[in-house]
N, C-alpha and C positions, 0 to 999 in steps of 0.2 A: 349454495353461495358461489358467487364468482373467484377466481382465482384471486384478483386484490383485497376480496374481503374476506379472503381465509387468512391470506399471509396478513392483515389488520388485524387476526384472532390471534397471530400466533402460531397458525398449524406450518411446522414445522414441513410435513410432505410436501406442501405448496411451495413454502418458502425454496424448496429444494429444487422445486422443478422450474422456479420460474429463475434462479440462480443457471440452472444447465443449459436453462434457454437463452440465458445471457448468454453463456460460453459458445455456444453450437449455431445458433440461430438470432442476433442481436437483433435485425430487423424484428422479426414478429416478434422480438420480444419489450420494444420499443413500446407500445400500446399499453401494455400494466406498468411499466416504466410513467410515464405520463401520468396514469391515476395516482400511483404513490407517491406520485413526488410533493403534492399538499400536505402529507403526513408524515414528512423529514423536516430535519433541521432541530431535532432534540436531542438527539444522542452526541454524547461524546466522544471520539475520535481519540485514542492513543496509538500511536506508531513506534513501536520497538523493533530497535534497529541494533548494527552493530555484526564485528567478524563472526565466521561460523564459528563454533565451539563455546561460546563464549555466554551460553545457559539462556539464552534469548525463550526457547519453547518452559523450561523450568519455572522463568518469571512468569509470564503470561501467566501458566498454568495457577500457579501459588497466588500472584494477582485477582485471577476471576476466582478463586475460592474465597477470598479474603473478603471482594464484594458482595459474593453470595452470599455468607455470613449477616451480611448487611440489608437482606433481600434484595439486590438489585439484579437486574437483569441483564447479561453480558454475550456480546455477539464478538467472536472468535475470528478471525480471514488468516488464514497462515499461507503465505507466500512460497510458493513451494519450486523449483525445478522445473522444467516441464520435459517430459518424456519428446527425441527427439521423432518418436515417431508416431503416437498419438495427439502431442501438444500438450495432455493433462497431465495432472499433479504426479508426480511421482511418489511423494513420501504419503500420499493419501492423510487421512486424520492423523493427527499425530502420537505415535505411542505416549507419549507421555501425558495426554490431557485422553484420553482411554477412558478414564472413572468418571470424566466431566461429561460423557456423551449420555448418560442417563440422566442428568439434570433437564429436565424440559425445557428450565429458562437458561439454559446455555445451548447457545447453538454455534456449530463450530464446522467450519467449511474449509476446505485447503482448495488454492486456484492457484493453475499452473502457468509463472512468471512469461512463458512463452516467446521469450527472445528477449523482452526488454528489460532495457540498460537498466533501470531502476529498479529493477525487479517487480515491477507493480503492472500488471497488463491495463488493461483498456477496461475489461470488466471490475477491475479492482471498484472503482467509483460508483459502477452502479450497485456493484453485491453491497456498500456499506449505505446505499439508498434502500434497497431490500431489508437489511437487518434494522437501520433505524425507520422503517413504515411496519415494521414487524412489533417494535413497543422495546426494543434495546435499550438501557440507560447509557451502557457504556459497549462501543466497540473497540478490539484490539487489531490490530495488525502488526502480524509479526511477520518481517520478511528475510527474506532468502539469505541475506549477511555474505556478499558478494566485493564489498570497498567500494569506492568515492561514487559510485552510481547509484549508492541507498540513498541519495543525497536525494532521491523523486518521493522519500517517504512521506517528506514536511509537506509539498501537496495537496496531499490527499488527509492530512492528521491536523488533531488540535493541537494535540499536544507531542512530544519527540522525546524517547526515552531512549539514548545511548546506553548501550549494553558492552564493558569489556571485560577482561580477566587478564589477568596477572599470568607470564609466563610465559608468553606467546614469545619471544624472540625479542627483538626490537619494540617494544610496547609501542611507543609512540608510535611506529612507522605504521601501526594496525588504525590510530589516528587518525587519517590525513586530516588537515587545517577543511576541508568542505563540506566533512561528516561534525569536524568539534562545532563550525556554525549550526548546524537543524540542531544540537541537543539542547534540552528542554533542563533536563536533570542528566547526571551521568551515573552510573549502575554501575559497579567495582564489584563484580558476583566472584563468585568463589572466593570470596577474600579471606578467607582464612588460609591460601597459601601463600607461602612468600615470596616477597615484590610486592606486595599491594599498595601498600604506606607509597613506595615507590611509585608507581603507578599513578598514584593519588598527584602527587608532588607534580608529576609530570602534566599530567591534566590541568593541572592550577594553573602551570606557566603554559600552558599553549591558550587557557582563557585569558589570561592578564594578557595575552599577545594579541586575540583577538577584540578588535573595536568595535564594542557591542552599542547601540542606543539608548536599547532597551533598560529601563530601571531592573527588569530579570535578573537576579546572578545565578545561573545553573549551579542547583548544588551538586554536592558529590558526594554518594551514599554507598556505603559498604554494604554488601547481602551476603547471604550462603544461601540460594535457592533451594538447594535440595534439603534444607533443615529449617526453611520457612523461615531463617535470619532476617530481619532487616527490612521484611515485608510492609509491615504496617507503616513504620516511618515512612518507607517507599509508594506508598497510597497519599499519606498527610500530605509531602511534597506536590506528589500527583494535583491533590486539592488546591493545594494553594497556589500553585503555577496556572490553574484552571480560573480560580477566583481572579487573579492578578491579570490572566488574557483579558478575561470577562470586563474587568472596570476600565483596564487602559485602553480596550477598543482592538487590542492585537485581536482577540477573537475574531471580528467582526472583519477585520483585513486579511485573516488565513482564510476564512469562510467563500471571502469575497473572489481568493486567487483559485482557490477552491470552484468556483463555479468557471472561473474566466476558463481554468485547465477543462474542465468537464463539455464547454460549450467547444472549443478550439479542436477536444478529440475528438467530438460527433461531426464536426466541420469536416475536420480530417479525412474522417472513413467515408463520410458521406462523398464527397469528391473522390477516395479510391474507388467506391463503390461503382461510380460514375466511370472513374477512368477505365474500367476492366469492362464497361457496359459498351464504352463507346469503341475500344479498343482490343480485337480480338488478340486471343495467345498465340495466335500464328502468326499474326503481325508482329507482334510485341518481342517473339522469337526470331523474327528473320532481322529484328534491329539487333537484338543481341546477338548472334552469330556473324552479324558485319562489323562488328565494334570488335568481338575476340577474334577475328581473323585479319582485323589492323587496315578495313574497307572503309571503317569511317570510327569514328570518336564518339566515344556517352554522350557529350555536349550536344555534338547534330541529330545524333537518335532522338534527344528529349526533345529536342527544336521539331524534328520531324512529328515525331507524338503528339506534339503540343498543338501542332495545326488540325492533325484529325481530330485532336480533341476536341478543339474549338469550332470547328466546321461541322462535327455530330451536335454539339451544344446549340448551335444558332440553328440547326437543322429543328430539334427536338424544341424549341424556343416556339419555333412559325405557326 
């Protein structure tokens, strides 16, 4: 069988090498890209977000057992770090989801965040194209929990699951007003310590603060992750926020921003790609070293760049 009609089967080996070929080699990986893309657009997409400590790996983990229970099939991407000198994942699988890697219909991949602001790299979009041509009912993404730059999770997810806990210092200041807009539902974990009631209270009035459209009212739900608290209610919500996309059309408009993002990044690189084709590193160094030694300014470097670029472009064009 060919590479797309393993990962069609399920075969996890496949699934795994054509994920590394994302990471290492996007170009050639572009081509099974393209065959699977007919056989996405079924899976669900949840994004769990929110500060570090704040049991983000716990939920997931008690989540995709909860579904399994229900036979469903669950595809994992944990957002990880990136090593500043490899690029990849640092935390590798995550100790805590360990027992879930003998499950066959869980499959669970860590990608290494790699600089960006959002925590979510470029591969992010195509590994949950991977998982949902794989036969996933539901994927999670859980990421890096870094502040107001998780704000790239709603992107790429259906649905938005803010993640805090009680205790942190300044509760709200762990907030900000750009993370409370993407949540979906809000997740109060560890709430069996005290401040939570608090904590709660505190979330209500930054929602009554923000002017929402949507008929949605994010609820707010109390867990204890590690004692499987609060789990199932936290699915139901799950459901019915998912129901509720589904009839109002929001689905169909995240889905929609969803591609716009996906098309604008291949755009993206695709023109990097270009620029570093048409523009050698010796060039592109002897611009930098005029600009930090005060010869000329970013601005005329890029002006300058910009003409060879365009002068290789109408060359390669003829």
């Amino acid at each position: 069988m060919s590479l797309t009609e393993k990962i069609r089967n399920g075969d996890s080996r496949a699934v795994a090498k054509l994920i590394t070929m994302v990471e290492n080699d996007f170009q050639n990986a572009q081509p099974f890209l393209k065959e699977l893309h007919q056989y996405c657009g079924k899976a669900i997409v949840v994004g769990i977000t929110g500060p570090p400590g704040s049991g983000k790996s716990t939920i997931t983990d008690k989540l995709t057992k909860h579904l399994r229970k229900m036979n469903k099939k669950v595809g994992i991407i944990a957002i990880d770090p990136s090593s500043p000198f490899s690029g990849g994942a640092i935390l590798g699988d995550r100790i805590r989801m360990q027992d879930l890697t003998t499950d066959k219909d869980v499959f669970i991949r860590s990608v290494g965040a790699r600089g960006h602001l959002g925590g979510l790299s470029r591969s992010t979009q195509a590994v949950v194209k991977i998982m949902d041509a794989m036969g996933k009912d539901f994927i999670f993404i859980e990421t890096v929990g870094v502040g107001q730059s998780e704000i790239d999770v709603i992107k790429v997810s259906d649905v938005v699951l803010l993640v805090v806990m009680p205790g942190m210092g300044d509760d709200i200041q762990v907030i900000k007003a750009g993370i409370m807009e993407i949540g979906d539902i809000f997740v109060v974990n560890k709430s069996d310590r005290d401040g939570s009631d608090k904590l709660i209270a505190e979330i209500e009035m930054m929602l009554h603060l923000i002017e929402k459209e949507e008929k949605w009212h994010p609820p707010i739900l109390k867990t204890v992750g590690t004692e499987n608290i609060g789990i199932d209610v936290l699915w139901k919500e799950v459901e019915k926020c998912t129901d509720y996309l589904k009839e109002s059309g929001e689905m169909f408009l995240r889905r929609k921003n969803r591609t716009r993002k996906e098309i604008f990044d291949l755009f993206q690189e695709s023109w990097r790609e270009m620029f570093f084709q048409f523009i050698s590193e010796e060039r592109l160094e002897k611009e930098v070293e005029r600009v930090l030694k005060q010869n000329d300014n970013p601005y005329n470097a890029v002006k300058k760049l910009s003409a060879i670029f365009k002068e290789n472009l109408f060359k390669e064009g003829e």
